[in-house]
C-alpha positions in Angstrom: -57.5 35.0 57.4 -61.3 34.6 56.8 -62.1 33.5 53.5 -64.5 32.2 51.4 -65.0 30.6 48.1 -67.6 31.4 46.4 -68.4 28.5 44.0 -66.4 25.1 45.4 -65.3 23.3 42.3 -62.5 21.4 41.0 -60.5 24.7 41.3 -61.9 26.0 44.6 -61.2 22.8 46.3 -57.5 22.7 45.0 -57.3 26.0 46.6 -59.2 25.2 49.6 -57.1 21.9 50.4 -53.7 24.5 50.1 -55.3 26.9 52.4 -56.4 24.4 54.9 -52.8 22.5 54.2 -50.6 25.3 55.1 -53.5 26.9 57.8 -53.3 29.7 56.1 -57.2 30.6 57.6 -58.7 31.0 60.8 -62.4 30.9 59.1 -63.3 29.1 55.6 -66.3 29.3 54.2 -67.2 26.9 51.2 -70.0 27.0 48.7 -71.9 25.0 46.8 -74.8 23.9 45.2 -74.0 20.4 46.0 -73.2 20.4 49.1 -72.3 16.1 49.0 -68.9 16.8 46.5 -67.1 18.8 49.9 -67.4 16.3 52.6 -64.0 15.5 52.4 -63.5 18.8 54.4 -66.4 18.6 57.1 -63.4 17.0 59.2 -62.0 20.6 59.5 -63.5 22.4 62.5 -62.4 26.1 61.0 -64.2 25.2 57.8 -67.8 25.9 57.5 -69.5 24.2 53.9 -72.9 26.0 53.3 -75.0 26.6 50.3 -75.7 30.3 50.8 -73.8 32.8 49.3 -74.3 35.4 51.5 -73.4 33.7 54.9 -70.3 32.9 53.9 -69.8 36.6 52.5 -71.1 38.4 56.0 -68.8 36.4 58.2 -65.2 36.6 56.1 -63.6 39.6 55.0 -61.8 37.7 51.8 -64.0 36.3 48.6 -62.4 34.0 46.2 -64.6 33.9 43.3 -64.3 30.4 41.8 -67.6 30.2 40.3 -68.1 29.1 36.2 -67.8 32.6 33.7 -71.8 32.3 33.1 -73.3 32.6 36.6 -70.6 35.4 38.3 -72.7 38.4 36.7 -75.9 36.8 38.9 -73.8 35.6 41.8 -72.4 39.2 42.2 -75.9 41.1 41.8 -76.7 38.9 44.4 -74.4 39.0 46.9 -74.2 42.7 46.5 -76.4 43.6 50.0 -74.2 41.3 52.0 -70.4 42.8 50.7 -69.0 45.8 52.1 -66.1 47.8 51.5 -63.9 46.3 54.0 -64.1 42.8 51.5 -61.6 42.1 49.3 -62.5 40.2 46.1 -60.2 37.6 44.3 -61.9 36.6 41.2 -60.6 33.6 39.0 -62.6 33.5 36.8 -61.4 34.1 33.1 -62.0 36.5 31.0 -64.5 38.7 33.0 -62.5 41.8 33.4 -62.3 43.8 36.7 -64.1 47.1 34.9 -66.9 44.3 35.0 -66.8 43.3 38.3 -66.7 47.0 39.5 -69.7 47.5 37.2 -71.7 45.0 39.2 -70.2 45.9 42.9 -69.0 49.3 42.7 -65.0 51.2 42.0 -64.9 51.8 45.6 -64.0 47.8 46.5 -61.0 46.1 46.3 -60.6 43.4 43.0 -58.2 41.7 42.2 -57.6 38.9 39.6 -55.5 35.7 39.2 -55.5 33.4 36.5 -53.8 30.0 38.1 -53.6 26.7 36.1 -54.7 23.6 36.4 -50.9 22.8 38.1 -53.0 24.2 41.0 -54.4 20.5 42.3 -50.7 19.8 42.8 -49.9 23.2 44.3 -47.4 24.0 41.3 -49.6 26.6 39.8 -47.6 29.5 37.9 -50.8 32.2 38.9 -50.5 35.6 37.7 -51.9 38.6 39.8 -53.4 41.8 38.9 -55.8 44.3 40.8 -57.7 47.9 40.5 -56.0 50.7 42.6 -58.2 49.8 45.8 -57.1 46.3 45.7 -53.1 47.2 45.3 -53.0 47.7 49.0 -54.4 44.2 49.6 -52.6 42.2 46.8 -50.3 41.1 49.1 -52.8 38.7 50.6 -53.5 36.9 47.0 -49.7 36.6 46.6 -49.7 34.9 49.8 -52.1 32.6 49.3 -50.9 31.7 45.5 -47.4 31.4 46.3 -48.5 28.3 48.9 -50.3 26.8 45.9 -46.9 26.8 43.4 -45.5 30.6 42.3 -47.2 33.9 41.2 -46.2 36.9 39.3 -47.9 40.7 39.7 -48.8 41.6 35.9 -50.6 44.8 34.4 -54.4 43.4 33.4 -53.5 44.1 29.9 -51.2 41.2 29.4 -54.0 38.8 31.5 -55.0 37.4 27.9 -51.3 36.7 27.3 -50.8 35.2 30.7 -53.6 33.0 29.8 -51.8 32.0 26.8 -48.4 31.0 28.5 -49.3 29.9 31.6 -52.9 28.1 31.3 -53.2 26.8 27.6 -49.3 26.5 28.5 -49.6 23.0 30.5 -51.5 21.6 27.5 -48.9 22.5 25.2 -45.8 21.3 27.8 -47.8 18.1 28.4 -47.9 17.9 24.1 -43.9 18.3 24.2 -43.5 15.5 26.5 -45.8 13.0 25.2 -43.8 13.5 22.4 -40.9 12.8 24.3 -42.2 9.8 26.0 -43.4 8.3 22.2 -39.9 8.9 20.9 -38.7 7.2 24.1 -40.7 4.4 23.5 -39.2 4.1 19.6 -36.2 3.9 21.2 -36.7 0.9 23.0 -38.4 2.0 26.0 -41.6 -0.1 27.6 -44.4 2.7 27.3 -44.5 3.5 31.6 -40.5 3.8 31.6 -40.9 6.3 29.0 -43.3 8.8 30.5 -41.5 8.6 33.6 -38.3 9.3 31.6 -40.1 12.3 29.7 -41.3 13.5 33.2 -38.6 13.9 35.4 -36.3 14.9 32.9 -39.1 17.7 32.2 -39.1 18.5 36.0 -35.3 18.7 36.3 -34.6 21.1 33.2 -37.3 23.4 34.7 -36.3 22.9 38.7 -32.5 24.2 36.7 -33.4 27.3 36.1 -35.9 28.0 39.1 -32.8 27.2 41.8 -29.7 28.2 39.5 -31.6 31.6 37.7 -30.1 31.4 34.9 -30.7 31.5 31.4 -32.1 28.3 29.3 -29.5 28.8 27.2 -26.6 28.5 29.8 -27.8 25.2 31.2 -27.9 24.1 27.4 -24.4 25.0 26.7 -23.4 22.8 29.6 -24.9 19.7 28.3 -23.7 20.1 24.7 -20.4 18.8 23.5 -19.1 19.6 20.2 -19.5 17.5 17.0 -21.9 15.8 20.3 -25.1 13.4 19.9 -26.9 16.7 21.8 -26.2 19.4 19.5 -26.7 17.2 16.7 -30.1 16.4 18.2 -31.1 20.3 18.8 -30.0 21.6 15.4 -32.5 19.0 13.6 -35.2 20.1 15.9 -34.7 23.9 15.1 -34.2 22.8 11.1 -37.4 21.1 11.7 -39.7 24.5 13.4 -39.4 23.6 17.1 -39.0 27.2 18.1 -40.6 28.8 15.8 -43.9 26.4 15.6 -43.8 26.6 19.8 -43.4 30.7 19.4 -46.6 30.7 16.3 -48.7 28.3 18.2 -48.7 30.4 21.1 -49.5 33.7 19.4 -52.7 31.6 17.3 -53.7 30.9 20.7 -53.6 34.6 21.7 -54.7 35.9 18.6 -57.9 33.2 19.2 -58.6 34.0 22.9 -59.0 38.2 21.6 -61.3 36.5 19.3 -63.9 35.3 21.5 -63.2 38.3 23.7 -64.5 40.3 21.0 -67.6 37.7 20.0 -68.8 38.5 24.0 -68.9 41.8 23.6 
């Protein structure tokens, strides 16, 4: 694959280290404004690190648009001579819709959307996929990339907002749950390193469970309670106390905030 990313940051180079990791590309194209914050891959001969735009676009077929939500209207008007139809453009960036990027380039080229997470850097990134009906033909290139940085998942753009929810606000509210695990560890007579790494991997494990075994959280629960046990005894005072339901309202304030400022840009 030839590929560039457009706009090399934090996120571009987590993706750029997983392509060049698992040589998934035969060309790679990175750039930047500041050049000086990639040379960590100018000892890659199949990468080429450049501050124009449209050099990178003329000589890859795939454009991974990592750039920040304010300068992708510009960047796009821009690089408009220099893409043609057989490009295929991944954009990242969130909340600018594909009707907008078709706006700016044209309905005739293929778009397609993910929204990764910050789990990215560590290629664990739960990335969720969507595209217009050009792009359907090519998704299987995105998935293909994503799934060598962590797992993704094909969703209508409709539920994108909701994806955001779940899957990127999701790690701040997962690492909330175990900090909160590690401090109660810690009350419990833990030194304050042994706890987090207690609250890690025990976090790691429950979710590792039901990635290999597919089954349902429940099931794994029912294996690890006893009756009249310290577990059970432990779960029912967290639901008495709003675990679920404060997890399942904070979640939907976070959605019902993210339509907010959709609606404030428009």
């Amino acid at each position: 694959m030839k590929i560039a990313i457009i706009g090399t940051g934090n996120l571009g180079k987590s993706i750029a280290k997983g392509l060049v990791t698992n040589q998934l590309v035969t060309t790679l194209y990175l750039t930047k404004r500041n050049t000086a914050d990639l040379k960590e891959f100018e000892e890659h001969k199949n990468v080429i690190i450049t501050q124009d735009n449209a050099e990178a676009i003329q000589n890859t077929t795939i454009l991974l648009l990592a750039v920040q939500p304010a300068q992708i209207e510009q960047i796009l008007k821009t690089a408009i001579p220099s893409i043609t139809k057989n490009h295929v453009v991944i954009s990242t960036i969130t909340g600018f819709s594909i009707a907008s990027i078709e706006n700016i380039i044209g309905q005739h080229q293929s778009v397609i959307r993910a929204m990764p997470n910050t789990a990215i850097a560590v290629g664990k990134s739960m990335t969720c996929l969507c595209s217009n009906t050009h792009g359907e033909q090519h998704i299987n290139i995105a998935e293909t990339i994503f799934n060598k940085l962590g797992h993704s998942l094909k969703i209508p753009e409709s539920q994108m907002q909701a994806a955001t929810v779940i899957c990127a606000s999701g790690i701040a509210f997962w690492m909330r749950l175990i900090r909160a695990t590690t401090q109660a560890a810690i009350q419990l007579g833990f030194d304050a390193k042994e706890a987090q790494q207690l609250a890690m991997y025990t976090s790691e494990g429950a979710a590792s469970l039901l990635i290999q075994n597919k089954q349902h959280p429940e099931q794994e629960i029912d294996r690890v309670t006893t009756p009249k046990g310290c577990t059970i005894e432990g779960l029912n005072e967290m639901e008495h106390k709003g675990l679920s339901s404060s997890l399942i309202q904070g979640m939907v304030a976070s959605y019902n905030k993210i339509n907010t400022i959709k609606k404030e840009q428009l």
